[in-house]
N, C-alpha and C positions, 0 to 999 in steps of 0.2 A: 039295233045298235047295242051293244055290251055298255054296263054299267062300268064307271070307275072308282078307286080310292086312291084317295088320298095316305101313301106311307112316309115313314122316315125311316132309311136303313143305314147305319153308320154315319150320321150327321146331312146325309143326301134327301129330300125329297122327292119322289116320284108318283106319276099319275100307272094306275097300275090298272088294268082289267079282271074283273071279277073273279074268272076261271085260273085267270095266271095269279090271284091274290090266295086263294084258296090252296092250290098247290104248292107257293112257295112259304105258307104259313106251315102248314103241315110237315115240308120239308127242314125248316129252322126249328120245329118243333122237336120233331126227330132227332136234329143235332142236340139239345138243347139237352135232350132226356139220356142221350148216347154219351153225350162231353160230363153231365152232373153238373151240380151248382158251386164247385169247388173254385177257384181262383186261378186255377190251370184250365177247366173248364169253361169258364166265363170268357177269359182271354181267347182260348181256343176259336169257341161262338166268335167273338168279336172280331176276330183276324177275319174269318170265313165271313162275316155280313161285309165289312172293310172290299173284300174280295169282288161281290155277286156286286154292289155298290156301283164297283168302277168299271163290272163290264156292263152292267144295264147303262152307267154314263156314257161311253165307247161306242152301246149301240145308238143309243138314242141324242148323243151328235148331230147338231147338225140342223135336228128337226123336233118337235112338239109330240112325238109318238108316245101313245103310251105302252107299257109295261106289258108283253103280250105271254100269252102261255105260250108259245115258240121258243120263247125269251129264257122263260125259267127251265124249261125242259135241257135246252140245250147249256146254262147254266149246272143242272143236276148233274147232268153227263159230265161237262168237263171236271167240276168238281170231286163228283162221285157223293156215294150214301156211305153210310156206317155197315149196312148191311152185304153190299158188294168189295168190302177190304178185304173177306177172306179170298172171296176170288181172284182177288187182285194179286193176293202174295201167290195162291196156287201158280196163277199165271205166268207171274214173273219168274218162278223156279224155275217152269218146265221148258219157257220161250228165252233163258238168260237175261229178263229183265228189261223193263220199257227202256225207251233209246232217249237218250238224254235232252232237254229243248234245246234251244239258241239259248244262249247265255248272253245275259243284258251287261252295260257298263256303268257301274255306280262306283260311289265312295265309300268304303266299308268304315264306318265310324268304332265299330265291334274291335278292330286290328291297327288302327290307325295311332303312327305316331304324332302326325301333324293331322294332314287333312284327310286320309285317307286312302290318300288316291295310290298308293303302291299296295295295300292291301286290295284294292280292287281289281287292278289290275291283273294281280296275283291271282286272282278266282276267274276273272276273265278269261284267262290265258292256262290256267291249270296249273303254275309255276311256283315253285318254291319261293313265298315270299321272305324267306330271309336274303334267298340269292339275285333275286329283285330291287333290291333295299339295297344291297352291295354297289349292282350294278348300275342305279340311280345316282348313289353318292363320286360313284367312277365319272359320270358320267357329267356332273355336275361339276366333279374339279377341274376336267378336260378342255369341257369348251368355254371353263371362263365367264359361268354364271348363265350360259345360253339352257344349260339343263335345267337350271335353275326357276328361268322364265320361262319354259314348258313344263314346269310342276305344276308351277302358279297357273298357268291360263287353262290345266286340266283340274287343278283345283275347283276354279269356278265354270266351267265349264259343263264338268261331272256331275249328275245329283247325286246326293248323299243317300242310301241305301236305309230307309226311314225304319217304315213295314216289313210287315212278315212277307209280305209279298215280291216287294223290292229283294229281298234277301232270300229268297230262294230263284229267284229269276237272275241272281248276280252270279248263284252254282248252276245257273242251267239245270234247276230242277222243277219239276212240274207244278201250279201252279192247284192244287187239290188240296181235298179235307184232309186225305193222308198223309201228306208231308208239310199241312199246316200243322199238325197235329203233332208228327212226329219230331217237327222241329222248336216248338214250345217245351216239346217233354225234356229234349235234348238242352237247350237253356237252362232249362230249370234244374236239371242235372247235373248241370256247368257250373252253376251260382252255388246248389249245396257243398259239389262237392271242395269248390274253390274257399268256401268259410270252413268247410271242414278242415283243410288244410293250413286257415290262417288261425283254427286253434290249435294246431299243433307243432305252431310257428313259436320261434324265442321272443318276438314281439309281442304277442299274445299272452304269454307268461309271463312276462315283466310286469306288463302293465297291468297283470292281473292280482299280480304279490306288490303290489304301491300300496 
């Protein structure tokens, strides 16, 4: 019988087996030294533990199993390493690029004017969400609040698109270190450049000649 420990990864506890504890040490290790100890980096790490978290919770449903090296192997794979990205982009050049997941439905908090839910759907469905929003408010004067009370019951219905994970599962994109990563750098690219542009707003200069 294999030894077990006791981890916590991402707030989760789990009973993990010796051989599958050694492996996915060295694998977070890996990320850990590849991401750096920056603030983009640490997030990074944290999305990807967030991640491996909720599929060990997935598999181990149900039943008391612990944490097997089958587990993390096949974890590494879906994920992927630092190491096998270059081959990933060679690959996608030469093959036109992986084919897109199933796209999940949530409430994009990120686009939302109320709850969300027409930004979601928008990514859902691939559709221009201004024309979405349009044809929402149509549709809502139409039937005399009936559109109304099917906003509201997708409101709560919906979950709200939390994680980095929810939010790339809402684009139908894959569910990897790669597009954890590329989609944090992208955020953070978003935020700079979005203060960049509120200093070189008239609001910004006013309030800065006060």
């Amino acid at each position: 019988m294999k030894r077990t420990f006791t981890i916590n990864i991402s707030g989760f506890v789990f009973h993990i087996e010796d051989d599958a504890y050694e492996v996915l040490q060295k694998y977070l290790i890996n990320l850990k030294n590849h991401f750096g100890n920056g603030d983009e980096g640490k997030e990074i790490v944290s999305d990807i533990e967030a991640r491996i978290a909720e599929i060990f919770t997935e598999k181990s449903s149900g039943d008391k199993n612990a944490v097997t090296l089958e587990w993390v192997n096949e974890v590494i794979e879906a994920m992927g390493t630092p190491e096998n990205f270059d081959n990933e982009e060679s690959d996608e050049s030469k093959f036109g690029g992986k084919a897109k997941q199933k796209r999940r439905l949530y409430r994009d908090p990120e686009q939302r004017v109320l709850g969300g839910v027409c930004s979601g759907l928008a990514a859902y469905f691939n559709i221009d969400l201004a024309i979405l929003r349009i044809v929402t408010v149509v549709i809502i004067l139409i039937t005399s609040g009936a559109g109304l009370l099917a906003y509201l019951i997708l409101w709560i219905a919906v979950p709200k698109a939390i994680n980095t994970t929810q939010r790339l599962e809402m684009r139908g994109q894959e569910v990897s270190v790669k597009n954890i990563e590329k989609f944090i750098k992208d955020e953070a690219e978003a935020v700079k450049e979005s203060y960049k542009n509120f200093r070189k707003s008239d609001i910004f200069s006013k309030g800065k000649n006060r």
